[in-house]
OpenMM code with the backbone's topology and positions (N, CA, C; nanometers):
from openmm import Vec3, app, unit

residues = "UNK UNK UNK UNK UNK UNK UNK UNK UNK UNK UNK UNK UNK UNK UNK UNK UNK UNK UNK UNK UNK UNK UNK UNK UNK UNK UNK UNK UNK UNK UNK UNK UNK UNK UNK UNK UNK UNK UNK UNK UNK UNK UNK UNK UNK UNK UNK UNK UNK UNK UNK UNK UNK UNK UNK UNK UNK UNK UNK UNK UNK UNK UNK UNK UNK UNK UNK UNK UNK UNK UNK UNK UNK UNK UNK UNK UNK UNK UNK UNK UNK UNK UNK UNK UNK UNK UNK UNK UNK UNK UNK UNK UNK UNK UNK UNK UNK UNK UNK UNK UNK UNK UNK UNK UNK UNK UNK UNK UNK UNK UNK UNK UNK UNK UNK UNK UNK UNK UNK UNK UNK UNK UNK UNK UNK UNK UNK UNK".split()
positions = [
    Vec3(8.1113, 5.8760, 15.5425),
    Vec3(8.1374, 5.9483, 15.4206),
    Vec3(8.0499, 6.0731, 15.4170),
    Vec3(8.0917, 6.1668, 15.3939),
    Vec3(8.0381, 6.2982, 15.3928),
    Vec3(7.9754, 6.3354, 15.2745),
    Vec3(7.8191, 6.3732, 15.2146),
    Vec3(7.8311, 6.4286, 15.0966),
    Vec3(7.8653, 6.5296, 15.0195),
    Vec3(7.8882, 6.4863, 14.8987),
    Vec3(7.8800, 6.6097, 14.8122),
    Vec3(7.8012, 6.7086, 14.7720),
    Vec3(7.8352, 6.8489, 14.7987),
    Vec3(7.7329, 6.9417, 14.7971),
    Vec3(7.6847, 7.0403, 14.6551),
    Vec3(7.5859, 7.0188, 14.5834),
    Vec3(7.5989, 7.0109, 14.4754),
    Vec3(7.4973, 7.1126, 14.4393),
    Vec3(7.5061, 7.2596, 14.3600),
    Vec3(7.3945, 7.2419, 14.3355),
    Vec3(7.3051, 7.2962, 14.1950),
    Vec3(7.2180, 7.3398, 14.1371),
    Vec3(7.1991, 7.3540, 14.0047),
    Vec3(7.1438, 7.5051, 13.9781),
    Vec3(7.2045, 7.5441, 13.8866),
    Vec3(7.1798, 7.6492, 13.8379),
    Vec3(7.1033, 7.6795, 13.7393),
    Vec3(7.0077, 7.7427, 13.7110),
    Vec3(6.8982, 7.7524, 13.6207),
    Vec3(6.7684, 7.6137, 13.6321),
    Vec3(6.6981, 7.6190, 13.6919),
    Vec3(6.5754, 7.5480, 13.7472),
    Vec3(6.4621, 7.5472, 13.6211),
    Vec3(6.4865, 7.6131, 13.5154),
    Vec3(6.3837, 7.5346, 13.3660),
    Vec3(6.3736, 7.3974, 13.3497),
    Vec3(6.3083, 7.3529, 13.2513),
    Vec3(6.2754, 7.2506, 13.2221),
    Vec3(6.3709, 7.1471, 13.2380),
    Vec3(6.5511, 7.1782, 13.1811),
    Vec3(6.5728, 7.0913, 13.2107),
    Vec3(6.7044, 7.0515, 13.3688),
    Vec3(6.6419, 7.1841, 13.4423),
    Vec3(6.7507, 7.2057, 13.5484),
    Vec3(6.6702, 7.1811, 13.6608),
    Vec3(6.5313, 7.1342, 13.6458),
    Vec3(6.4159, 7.0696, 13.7363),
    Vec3(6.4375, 6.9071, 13.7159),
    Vec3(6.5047, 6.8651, 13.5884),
    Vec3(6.4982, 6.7190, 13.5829),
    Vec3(6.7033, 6.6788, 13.6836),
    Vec3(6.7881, 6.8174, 13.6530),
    Vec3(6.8968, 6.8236, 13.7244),
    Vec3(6.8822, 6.7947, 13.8849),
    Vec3(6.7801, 6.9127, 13.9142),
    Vec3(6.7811, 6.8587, 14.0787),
    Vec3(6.6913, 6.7894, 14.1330),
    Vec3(6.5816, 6.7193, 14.0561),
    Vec3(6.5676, 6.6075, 14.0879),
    Vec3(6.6339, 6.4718, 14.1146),
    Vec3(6.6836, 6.4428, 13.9930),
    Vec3(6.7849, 6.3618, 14.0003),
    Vec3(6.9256, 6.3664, 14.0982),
    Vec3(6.9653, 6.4905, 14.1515),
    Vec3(7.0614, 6.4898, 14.2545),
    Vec3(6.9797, 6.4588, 14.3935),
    Vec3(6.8950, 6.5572, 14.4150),
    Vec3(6.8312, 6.5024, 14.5341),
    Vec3(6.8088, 6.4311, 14.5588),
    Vec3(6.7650, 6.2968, 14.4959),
    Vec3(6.7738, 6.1368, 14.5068),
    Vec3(6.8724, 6.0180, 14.5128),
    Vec3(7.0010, 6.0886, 14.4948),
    Vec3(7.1514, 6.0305, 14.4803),
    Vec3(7.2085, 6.0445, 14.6259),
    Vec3(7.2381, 5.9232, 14.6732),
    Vec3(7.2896, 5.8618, 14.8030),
    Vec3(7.4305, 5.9325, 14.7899),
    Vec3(7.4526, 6.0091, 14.8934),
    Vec3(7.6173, 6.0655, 14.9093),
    Vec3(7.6018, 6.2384, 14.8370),
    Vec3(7.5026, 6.2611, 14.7978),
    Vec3(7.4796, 6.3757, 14.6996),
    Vec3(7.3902, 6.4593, 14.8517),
    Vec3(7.4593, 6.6258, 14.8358),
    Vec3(7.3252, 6.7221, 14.9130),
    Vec3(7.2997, 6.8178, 14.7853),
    Vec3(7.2068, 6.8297, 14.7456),
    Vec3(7.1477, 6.9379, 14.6671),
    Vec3(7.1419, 7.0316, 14.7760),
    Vec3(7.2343, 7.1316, 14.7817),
    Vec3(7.2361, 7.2529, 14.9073),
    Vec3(7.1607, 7.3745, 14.8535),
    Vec3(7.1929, 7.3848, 14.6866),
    Vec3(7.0737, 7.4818, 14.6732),
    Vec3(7.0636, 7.4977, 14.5121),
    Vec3(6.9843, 7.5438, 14.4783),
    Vec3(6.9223, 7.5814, 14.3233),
    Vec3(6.9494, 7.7513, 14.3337),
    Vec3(6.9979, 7.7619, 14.2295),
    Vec3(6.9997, 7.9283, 14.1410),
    Vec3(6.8672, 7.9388, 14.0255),
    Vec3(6.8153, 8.0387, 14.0159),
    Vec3(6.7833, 8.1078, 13.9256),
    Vec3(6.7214, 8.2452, 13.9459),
    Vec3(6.6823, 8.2864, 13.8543),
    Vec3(6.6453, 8.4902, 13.8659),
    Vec3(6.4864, 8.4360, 13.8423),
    Vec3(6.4636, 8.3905, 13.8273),
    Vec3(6.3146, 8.3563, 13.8503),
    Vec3(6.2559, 8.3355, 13.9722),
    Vec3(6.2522, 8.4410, 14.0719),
    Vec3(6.1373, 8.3939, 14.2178),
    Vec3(6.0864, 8.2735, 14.2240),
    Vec3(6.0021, 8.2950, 14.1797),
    Vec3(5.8493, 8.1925, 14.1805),
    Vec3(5.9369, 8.0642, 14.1408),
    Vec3(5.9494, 8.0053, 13.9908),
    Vec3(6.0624, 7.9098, 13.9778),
    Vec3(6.1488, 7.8563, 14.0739),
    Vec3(6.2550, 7.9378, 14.1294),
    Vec3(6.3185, 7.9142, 14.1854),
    Vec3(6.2361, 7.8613, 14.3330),
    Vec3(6.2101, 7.9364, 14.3809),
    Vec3(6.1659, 7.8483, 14.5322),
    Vec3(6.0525, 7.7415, 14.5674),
    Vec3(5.9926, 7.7607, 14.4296),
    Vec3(5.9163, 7.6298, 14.3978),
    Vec3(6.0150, 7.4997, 14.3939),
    Vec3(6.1258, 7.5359, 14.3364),
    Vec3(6.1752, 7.4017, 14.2899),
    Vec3(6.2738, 7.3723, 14.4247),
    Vec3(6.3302, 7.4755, 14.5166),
    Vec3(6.3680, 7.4355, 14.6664),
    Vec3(6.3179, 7.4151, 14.6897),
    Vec3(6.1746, 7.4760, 14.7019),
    Vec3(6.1028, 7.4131, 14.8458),
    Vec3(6.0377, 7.2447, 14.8232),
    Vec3(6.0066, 7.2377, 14.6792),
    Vec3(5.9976, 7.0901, 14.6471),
    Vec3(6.1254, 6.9636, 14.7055),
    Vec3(6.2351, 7.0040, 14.6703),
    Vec3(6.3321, 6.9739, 14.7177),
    Vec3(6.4126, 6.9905, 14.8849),
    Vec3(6.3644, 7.0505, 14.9351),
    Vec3(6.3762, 7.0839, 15.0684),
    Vec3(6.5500, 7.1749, 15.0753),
    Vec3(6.5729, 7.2587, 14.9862),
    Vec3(6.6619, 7.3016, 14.9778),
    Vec3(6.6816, 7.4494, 14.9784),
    Vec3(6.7797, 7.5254, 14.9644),
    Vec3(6.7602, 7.6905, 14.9462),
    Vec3(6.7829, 7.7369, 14.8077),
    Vec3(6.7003, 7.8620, 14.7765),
    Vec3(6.7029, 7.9478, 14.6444),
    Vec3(6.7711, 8.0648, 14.6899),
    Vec3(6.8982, 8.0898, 14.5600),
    Vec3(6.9471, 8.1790, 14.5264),
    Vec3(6.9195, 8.2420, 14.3908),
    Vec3(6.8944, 8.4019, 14.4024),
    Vec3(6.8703, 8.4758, 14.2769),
    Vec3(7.0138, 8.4594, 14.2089),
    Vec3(7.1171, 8.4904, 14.2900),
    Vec3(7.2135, 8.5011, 14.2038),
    Vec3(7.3328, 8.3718, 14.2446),
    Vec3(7.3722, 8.3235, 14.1330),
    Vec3(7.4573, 8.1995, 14.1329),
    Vec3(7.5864, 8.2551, 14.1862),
    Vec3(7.5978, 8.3562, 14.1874),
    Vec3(7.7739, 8.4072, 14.2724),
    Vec3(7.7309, 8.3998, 14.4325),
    Vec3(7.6329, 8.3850, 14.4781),
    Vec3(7.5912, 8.3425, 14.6247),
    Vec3(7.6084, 8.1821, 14.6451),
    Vec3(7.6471, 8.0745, 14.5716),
    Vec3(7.7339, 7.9975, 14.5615),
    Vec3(7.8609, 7.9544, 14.5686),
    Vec3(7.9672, 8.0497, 14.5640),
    Vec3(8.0711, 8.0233, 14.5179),
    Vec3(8.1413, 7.9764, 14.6409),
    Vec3(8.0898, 7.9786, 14.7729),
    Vec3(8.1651, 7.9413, 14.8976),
    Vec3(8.1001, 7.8179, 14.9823),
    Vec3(8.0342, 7.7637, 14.9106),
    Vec3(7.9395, 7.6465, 14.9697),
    Vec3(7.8928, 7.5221, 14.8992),
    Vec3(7.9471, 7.4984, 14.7522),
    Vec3(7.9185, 7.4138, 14.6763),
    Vec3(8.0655, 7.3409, 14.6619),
    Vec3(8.0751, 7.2447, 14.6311),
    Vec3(8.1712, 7.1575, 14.5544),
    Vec3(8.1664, 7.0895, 14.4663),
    Vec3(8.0620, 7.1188, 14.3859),
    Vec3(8.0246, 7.1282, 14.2034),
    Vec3(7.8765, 7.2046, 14.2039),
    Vec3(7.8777, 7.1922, 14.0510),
    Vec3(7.7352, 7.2580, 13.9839),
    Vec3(7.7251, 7.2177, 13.8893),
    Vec3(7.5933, 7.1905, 13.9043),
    Vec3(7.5123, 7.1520, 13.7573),
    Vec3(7.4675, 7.2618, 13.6906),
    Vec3(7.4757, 7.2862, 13.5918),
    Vec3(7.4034, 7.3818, 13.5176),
    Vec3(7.3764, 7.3744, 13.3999),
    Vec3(7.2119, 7.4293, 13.3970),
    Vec3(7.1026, 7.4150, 13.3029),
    Vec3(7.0225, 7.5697, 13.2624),
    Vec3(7.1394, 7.6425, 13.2764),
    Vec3(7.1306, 7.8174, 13.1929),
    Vec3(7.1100, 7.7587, 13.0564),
    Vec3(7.0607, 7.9010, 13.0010),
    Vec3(7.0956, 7.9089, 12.8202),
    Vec3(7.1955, 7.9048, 12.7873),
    Vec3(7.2295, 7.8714, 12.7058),
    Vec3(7.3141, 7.8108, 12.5693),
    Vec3(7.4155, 7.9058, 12.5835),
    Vec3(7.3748, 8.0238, 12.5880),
    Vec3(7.4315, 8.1678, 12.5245),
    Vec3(7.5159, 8.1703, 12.6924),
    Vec3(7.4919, 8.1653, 12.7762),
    Vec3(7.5596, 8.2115, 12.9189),
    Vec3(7.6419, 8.0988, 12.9313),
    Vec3(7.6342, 7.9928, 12.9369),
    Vec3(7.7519, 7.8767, 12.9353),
    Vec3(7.8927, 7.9092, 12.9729),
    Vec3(7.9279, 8.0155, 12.8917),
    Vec3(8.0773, 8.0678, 12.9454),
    Vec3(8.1383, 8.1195, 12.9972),
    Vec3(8.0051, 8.2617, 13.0237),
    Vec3(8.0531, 8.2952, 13.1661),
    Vec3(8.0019, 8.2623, 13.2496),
    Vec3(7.8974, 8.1710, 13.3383),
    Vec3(7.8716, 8.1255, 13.4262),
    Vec3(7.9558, 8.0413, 13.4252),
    Vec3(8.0013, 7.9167, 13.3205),
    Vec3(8.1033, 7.8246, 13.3864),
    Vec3(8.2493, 7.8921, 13.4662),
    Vec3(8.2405, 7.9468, 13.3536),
    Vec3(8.4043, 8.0094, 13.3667),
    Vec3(8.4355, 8.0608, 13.4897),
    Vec3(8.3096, 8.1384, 13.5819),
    Vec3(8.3396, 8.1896, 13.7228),
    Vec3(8.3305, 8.0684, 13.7814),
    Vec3(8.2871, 7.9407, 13.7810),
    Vec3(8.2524, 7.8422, 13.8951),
    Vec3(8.4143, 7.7389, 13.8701),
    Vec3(8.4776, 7.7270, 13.7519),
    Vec3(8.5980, 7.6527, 13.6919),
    Vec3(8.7153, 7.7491, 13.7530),
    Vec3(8.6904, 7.8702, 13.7644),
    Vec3(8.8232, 7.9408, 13.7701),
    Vec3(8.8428, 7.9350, 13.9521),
    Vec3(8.7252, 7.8642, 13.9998),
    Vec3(8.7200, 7.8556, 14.1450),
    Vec3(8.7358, 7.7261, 14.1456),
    Vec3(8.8071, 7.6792, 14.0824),
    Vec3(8.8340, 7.5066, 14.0971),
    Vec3(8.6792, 7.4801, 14.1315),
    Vec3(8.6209, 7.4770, 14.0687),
    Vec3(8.5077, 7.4113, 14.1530),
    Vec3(8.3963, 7.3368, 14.0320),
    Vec3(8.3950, 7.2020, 14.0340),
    Vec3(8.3672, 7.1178, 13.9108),
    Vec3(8.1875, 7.1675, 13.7950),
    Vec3(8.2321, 7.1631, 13.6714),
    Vec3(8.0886, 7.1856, 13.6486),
    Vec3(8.0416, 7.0711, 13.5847),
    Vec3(7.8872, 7.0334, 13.5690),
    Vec3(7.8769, 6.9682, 13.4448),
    Vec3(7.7614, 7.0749, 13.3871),
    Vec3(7.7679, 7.0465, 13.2427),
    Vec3(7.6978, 7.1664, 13.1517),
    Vec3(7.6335, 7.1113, 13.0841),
    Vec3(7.4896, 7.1263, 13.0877),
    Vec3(7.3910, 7.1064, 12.9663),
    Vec3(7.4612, 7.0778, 12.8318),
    Vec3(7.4214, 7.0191, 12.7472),
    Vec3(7.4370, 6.9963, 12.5911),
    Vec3(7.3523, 7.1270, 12.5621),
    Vec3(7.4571, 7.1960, 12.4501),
    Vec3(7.5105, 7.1696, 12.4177),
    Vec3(7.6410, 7.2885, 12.4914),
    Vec3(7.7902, 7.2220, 12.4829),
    Vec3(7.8503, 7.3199, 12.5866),
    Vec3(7.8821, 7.4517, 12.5780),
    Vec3(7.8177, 7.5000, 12.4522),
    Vec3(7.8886, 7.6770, 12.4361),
    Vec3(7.7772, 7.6669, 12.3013),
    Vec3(7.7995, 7.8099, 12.2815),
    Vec3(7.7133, 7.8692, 12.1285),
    Vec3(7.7707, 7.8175, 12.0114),
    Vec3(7.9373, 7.8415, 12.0302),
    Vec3(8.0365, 7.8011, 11.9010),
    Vec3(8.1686, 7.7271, 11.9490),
    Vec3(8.2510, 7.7093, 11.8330),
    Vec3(8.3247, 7.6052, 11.8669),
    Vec3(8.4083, 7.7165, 11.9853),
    Vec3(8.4709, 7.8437, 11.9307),
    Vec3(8.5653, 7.9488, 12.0118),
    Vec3(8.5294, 7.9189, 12.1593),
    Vec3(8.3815, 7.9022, 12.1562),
    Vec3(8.3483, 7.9358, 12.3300),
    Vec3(8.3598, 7.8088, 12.4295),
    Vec3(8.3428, 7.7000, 12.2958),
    Vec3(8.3747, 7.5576, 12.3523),
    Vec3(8.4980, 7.5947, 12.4020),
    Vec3(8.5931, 7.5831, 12.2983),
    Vec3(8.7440, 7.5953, 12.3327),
    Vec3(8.7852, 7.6605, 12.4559),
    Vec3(8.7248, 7.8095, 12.5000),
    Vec3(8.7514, 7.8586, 12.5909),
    Vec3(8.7347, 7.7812, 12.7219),
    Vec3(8.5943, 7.7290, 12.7272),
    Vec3(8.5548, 7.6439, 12.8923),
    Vec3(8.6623, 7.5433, 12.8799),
    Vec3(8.7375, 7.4961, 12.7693),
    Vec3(8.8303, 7.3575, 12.7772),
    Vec3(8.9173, 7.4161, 12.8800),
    Vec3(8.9666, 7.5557, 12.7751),
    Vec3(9.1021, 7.5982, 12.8087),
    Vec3(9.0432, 7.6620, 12.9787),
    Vec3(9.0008, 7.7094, 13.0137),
    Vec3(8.9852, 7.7321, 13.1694),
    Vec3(8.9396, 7.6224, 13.2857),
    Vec3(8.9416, 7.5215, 13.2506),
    Vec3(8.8793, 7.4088, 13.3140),
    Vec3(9.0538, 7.3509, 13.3225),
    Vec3(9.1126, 7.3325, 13.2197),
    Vec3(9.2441, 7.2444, 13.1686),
    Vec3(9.3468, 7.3769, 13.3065),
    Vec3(9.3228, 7.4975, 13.2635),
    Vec3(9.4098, 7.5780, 13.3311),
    Vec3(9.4191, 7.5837, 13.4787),
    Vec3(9.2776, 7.5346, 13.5416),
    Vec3(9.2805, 7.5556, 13.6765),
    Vec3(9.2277, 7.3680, 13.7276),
    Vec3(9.2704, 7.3265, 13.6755),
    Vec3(9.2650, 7.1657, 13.6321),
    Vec3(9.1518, 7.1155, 13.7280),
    Vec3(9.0345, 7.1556, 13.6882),
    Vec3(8.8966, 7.1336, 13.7084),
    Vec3(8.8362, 7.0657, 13.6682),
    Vec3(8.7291, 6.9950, 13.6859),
    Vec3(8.6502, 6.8464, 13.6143),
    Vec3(8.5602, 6.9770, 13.5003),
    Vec3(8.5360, 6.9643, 13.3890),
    Vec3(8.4116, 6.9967, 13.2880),
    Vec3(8.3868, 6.9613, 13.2771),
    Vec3(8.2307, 6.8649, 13.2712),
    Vec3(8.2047, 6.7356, 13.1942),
    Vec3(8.0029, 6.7795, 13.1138),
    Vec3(8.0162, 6.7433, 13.0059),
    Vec3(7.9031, 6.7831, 12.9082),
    Vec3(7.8375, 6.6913, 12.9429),
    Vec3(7.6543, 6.7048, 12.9679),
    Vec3(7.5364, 6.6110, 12.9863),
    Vec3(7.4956, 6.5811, 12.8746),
    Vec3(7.4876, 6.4578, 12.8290),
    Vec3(7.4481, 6.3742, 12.7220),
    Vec3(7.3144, 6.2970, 12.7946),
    Vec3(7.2207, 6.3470, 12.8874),
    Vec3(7.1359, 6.2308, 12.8842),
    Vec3(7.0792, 6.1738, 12.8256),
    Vec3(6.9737, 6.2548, 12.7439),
    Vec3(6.9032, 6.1576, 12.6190),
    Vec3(6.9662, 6.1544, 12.4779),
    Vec3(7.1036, 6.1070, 12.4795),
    Vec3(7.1481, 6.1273, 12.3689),
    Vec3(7.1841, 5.9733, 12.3044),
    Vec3(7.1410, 5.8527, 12.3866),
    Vec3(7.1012, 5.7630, 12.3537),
    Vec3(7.0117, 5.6893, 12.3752),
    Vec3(6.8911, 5.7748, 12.3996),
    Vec3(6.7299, 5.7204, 12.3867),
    Vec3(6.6971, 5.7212, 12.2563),
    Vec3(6.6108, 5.6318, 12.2169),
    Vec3(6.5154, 5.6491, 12.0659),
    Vec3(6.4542, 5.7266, 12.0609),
    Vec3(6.4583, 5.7839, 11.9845),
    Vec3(6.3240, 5.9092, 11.9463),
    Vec3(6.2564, 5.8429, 11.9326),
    Vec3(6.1272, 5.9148, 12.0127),
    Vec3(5.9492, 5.8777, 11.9991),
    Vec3(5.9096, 5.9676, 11.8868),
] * unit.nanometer
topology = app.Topology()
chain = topology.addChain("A")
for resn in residues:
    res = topology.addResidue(resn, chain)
    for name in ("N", "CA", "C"):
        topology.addAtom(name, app.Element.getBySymbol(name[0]), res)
């Protein structure tokens, strides 16, 4: 079985807990991390033994999903270029700024019949 090559975009707080968690998943390659942050960014490859890209469109021919853990506010057009390439996302909570922009990633995900799927991890832990 061949893995899946996966990899995460935006390396903050919570796109460091993203490729951690892939890099440890049997059948999973974390092939590489995005972000515009230098330092960030190749800290969190080279922790991972993987490659940094400044820009996430240096992806688009070597992944077969993405995680992404951008701001809130970019959600739609970063998804929207990685969905309109058939190419699966899952997206931080929460998935867009407003409902319009929600609607939009539906409608381009539904159009080029692509997986979207929203990260709920701690959304059933107890608050401490």
């Amino acid at each position: 079985m061949s893995s899946l090559n996966v990899a995460v975009v935006g390396v903050g707080a919570l796109g460091r807990h993203h490729a951690r968690i892939l890099a440890g998943l049997e059948g999973v390659n974390l092939c590489a991390v995005a972000d515009t942050n230098p330092d960030q960014g190749q800290a969190i490859a080279e922790q991972h033994g993987t490659r940094w890209v400044a820009n996430y469109r240096e992806l688009f021919d070597s992944v077969d999903a993405v995680s992404l853990a951008v701001p809130t506010h970019a959600h739609l057009a970063v998804a929207s270029e990685f969905l309109s390439r058939q190419i699966p996302v899952l997206v931080e909570k929460p998935i867009a700024s407003n409902l319009a922009e929600a609607e939009e990633l539906v409608r381009i995900a539904d159009a080029h019949q692509t997986l979207l799927q929203i990260g709920h991890v701690e959304r059933f832990n107890p608050a401490t």
